[in-house]
C-alpha positions, 0 to 999 in steps of 0.5 A: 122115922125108922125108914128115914133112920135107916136112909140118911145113915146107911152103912154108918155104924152107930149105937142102938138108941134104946132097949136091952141093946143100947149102946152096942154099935150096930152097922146100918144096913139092908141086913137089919130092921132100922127098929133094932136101933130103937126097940128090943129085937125078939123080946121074948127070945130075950127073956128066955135066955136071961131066964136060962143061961148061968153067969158063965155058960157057953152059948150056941147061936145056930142060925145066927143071922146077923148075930143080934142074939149074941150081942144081948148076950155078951153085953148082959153076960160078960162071962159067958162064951158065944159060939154064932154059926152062920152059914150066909158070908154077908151076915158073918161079914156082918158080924165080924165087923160088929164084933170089931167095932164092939170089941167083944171078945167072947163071941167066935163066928163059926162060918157054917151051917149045921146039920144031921152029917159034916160036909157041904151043902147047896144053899137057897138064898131067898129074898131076905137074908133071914131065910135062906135053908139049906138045898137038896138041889143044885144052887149058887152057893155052896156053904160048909156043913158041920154038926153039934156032934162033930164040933163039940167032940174036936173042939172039946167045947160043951154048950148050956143053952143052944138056940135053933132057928135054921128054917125047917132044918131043926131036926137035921140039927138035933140029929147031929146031936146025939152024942151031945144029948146022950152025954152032956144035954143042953137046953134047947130053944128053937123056933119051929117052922112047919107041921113036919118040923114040929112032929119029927122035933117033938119025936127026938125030945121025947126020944132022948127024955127032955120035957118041952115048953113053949115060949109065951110071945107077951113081951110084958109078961112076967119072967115066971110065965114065960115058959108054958108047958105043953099038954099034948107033946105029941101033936103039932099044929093046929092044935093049940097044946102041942109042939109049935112055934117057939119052945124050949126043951130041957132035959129030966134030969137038968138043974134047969128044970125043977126050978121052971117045973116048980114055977108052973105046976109041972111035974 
């Protein structure tokens, strides 16, 4: 059904069927799964933003891909501003499309990857255009390089809640953060992608004083279980308490965190 979806209709732009994203006009394309028309994308990434993010927050989608985490965002937070860094030119062209036929109006596409120092950088692009990563190596595509640090300071542009999904380049983003964490730390959420990542990312929060949680992956479960502390902060994979998978960090001293530390027992 999906795959014939996606087969008549392709490159025609229509409104998501079903789900936290009905009605928004999405393009049919090779970019995105045919599902997202019919069912929610990343339920559980979902839940979390609704759980973190204020009524007028500023948002930053780091890794943004075709954008779907943005649009959630502005249809169920009409006043909180989206800022979605992307570095591959088919999904921004993606998004400004879908930002046009929409006509959002709090969603800015910023063309770039970002990392640990501004620049540019070599790109491997893979067979889907979910998982390119940045290349020490020479490749085809050369995208910009900016940093959280760099933007936020010449924008004068402070985010709540950031998102991280930049395969296996988290720690880069985090260490062009510094600044940013020292002064106005934001809640992170961020989808880990190896061991290596795991461990170098668990270091940097425990570095700059943020207490981690993981994200349970149970679309049903209830909106006070979806942030489960994390025992043993200082292991990765394998082991089942540690630093893995999807997590959400916040800061000791954020306003977040004695209301989620409350709904888990945390201290």
């Amino acid at each position: 059904m999906k795959k014939l979806f996606k087969k008549l209709l392709d490159n025609r732009t229509l409104p998501v069927l079903k789900g936290t994203l009905k009605g928004t006009r999405l393009k049919v394309s090779e970019l995105v799964s045919g599902s997202v028309f019919f069912e929610n994308y990343e339920p559980d990434k979902q839940k979390v933003l609704k759980l973190l993010l204020g009524p007028k927050d500023v948002f930053f989608d780091i890794g943004a891909n075709v954008g779907l985490h943005c649009y959630y965002v502005v249809k169920n937070f009409p006043f909180v501003t989206v800022y979605a860094f992307e570095p591959l030119p088919d999904n921004t062209a993606y998004m400004k499309e879908i930002v046009a036929a929409n006509s959002f109006e709090h969603i800015e596409i910023i063309e770039a990857a970002v990392g640990a120092a501004p620049g540019e950088s070599f790109f491997e692009m893979s067979d889907s255009n979910f998982s390119g990563r940045l290349s020490d190596g020479p490749t085809a595509l050369r995208v910009k390089l900016t940093t959280l640090d760099e933007f936020t300071q010449e924008r004068n542009i402070w985010p709540d809640v950031i998102k991280i999904d930049a395969e296996s380049a988290e720690s880069d983003v985090l260490n062009g953060a510094i600044q940013l964490v020292v002064h106005r730390p934001p809640v992170f959420i961020i989808e880990l992608h190896n061991p290596t990542q795991d461990k170098l990312v668990a270091d940097f929060f425990k570095e700059h004083n943020y207490t981690i949680f993981r994200i349970n992956k149970d679309p049903n479960a209830p909106m006070a279980e979806m942030l489960v502390p994390i025992k043993n902060p200082s292991a990765s994979w394998p082991d089942p308490n540690g630093v893995w998978g999807g997590i959400v960090a916040v800061h000791k001293k954020s306003s977040s965190l004695p209301l989620i530390a409350n709904e888990h027992g945390t201290k």
